[in-house]
C-alpha positions as CSV (number, residue, x, y, z in Angstrom):
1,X,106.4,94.6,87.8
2,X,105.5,90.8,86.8
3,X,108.5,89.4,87.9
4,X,108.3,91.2,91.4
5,X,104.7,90.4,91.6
6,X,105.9,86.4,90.7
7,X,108.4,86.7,93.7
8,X,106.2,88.1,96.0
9,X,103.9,85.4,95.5
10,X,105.8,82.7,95.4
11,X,107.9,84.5,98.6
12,X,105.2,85.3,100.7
13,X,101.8,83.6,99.1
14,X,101.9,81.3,102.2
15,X,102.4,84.5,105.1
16,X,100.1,87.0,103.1
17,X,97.3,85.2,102.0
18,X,94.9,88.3,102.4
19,X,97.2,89.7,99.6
20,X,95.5,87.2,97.0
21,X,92.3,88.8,97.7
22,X,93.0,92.1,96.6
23,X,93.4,93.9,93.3
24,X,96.7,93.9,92.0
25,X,96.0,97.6,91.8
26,X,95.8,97.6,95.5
27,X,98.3,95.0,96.5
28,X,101.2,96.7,95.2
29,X,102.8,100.2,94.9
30,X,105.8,100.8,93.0
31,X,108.6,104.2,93.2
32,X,111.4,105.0,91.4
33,X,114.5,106.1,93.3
34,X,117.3,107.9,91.2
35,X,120.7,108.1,93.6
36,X,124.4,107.6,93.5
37,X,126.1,106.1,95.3
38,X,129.0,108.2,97.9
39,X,132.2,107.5,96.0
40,X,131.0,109.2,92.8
41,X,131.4,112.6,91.6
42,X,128.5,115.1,91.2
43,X,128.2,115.2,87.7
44,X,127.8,111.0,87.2
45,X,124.7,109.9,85.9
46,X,122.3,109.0,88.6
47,X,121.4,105.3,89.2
48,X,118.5,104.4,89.3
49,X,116.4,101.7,91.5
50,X,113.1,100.3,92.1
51,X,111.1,99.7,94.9
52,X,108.1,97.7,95.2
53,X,106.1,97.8,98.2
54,X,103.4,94.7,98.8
55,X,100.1,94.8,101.0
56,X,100.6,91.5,103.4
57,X,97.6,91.4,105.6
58,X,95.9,93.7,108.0
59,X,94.3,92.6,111.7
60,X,92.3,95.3,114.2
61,X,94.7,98.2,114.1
62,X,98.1,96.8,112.1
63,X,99.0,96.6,108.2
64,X,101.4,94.5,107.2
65,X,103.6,94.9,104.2
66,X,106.3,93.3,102.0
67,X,109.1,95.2,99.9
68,X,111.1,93.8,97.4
69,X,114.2,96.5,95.1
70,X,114.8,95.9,91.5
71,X,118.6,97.1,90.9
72,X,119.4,99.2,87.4
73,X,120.0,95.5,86.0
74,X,116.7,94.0,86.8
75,X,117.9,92.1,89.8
76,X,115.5,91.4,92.1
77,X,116.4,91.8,96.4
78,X,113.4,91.2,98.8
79,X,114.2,93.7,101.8
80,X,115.4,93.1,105.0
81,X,115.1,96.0,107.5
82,X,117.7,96.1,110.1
83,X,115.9,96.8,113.6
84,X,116.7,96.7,117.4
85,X,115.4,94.0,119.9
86,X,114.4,95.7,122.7
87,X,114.3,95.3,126.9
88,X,111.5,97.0,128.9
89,X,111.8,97.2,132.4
90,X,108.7,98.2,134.4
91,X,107.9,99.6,137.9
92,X,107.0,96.9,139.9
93,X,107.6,94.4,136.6
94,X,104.0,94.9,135.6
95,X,103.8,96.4,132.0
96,X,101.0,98.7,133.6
97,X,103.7,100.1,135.8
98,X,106.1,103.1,134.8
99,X,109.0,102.1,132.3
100,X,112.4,102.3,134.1
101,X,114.4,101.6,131.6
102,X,114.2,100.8,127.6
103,X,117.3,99.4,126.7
104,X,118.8,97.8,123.0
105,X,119.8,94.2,123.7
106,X,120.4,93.1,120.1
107,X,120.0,93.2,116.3
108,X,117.4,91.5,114.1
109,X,116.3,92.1,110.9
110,X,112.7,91.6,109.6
111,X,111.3,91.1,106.2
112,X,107.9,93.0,107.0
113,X,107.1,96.3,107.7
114,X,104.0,97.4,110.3
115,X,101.9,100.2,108.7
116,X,104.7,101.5,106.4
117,X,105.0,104.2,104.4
118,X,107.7,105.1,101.9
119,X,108.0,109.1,101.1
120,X,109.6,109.6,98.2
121,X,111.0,113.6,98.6
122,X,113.2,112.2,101.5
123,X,113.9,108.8,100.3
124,X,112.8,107.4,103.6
125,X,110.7,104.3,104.8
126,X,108.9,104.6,108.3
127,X,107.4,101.6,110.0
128,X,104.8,102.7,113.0
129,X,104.0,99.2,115.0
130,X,100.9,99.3,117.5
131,X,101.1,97.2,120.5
132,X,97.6,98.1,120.8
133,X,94.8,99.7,119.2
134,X,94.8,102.3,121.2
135,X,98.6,103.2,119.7
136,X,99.5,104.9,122.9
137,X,102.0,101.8,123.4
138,X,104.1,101.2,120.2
139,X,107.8,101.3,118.2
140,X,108.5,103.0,115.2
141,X,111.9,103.5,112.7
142,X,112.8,105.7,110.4
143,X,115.0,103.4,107.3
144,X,117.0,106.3,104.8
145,X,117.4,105.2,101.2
146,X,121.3,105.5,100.7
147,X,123.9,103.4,98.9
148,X,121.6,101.6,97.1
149,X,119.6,100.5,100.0
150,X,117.7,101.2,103.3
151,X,119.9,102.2,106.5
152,X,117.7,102.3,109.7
153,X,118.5,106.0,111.1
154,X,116.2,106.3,114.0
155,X,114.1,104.3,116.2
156,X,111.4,105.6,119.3
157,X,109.0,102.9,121.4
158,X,106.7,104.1,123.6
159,X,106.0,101.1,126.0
160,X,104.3,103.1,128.4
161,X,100.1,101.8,128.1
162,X,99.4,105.1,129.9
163,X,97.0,106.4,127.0
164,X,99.9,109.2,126.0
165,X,102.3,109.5,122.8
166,X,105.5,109.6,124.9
167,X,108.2,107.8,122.6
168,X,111.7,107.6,123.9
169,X,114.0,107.5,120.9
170,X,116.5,104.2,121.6
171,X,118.4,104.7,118.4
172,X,119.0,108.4,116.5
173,X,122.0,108.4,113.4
174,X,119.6,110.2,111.2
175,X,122.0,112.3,109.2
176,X,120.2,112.5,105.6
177,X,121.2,110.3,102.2
């Protein structure tokens, strides 16, 4: 836990100031994740890793956070989360209009997460980004623990501003660990 802590501070003391002026206790969650990895049998002994999730900052309706896997050996990895750049195209070209068309133009991957959550019965980490507060405009992804890291399996954005949930899912390989 100290040597993650150290990274994430010396990683991300300059982006996530606001993390300083928490409690440890509240800055920083830390899970367990036993798994194997696809080429072993059954019977092998289960691996195990560790996954430390970091409180960044927070503005009017967004948390941010941090994550950072320590391997069986100690090694420490800060995350990357694979995660599609997206094209909207809007009625009239007015992002008040109707979408016409949501379309993947690209891969990028970010080292923060938007209101994240890691759940630890499915081994998956979600990431729910508001365009606004009202959260009737926003993306979300769905990252599976497998292999001895996170694979993004799904991704929805809702770039309507029309005051509905409507997500249209752009990206859907969610097949389990």
């Amino acid at each position: 836990m100290a040597r993650a802590q150290a990274l994430f501070s010396s990683l991300y003391g300059p982006v996530c100031p606001q993390a300083q002026e928490r409690e440890e206790s509240e800055q920083v969650e830390s899970y367990t994740i036993p798994f194997n990895y696809s080429h072993e049998s059954l019977d092998t002994p289960k691996h195990e890793a560790r996954l430390f999730r970091f409180y960044c900052a927070s503005g009017a309706y967004n948390e941010m956070h941090t994550y950072i896997l320590a391997d069986e050996d100690g090694r420490l990895t800060p995350l990357q989360f694979a995660a599609p750049e997206t094209s909207v195209q809007y009625e009239d070209g007015d992002s008040s209009g109707k979408v016409e068309d949501i379309r993947i133009v690209g891969y990028t991957a970010r080292d923060t997460m938007l209101n994240s959550t890691y759940d630890a019965d499915t081994l998956t980490l979600t990431s729910y980004n508001k365009w606004r507060g009202l959260g009737d405009a926003f993306s979300a992804g769905t990252w599976i623990f497998r292999e001895g890291t996170f694979t993004l399996v799904r991704y929805d954005v809702d770039a309507s501003y029309d005051g509905e949930q409507d997500p249209v899912t752009i990206l859907d390989y969610h097949t389990g660990p």
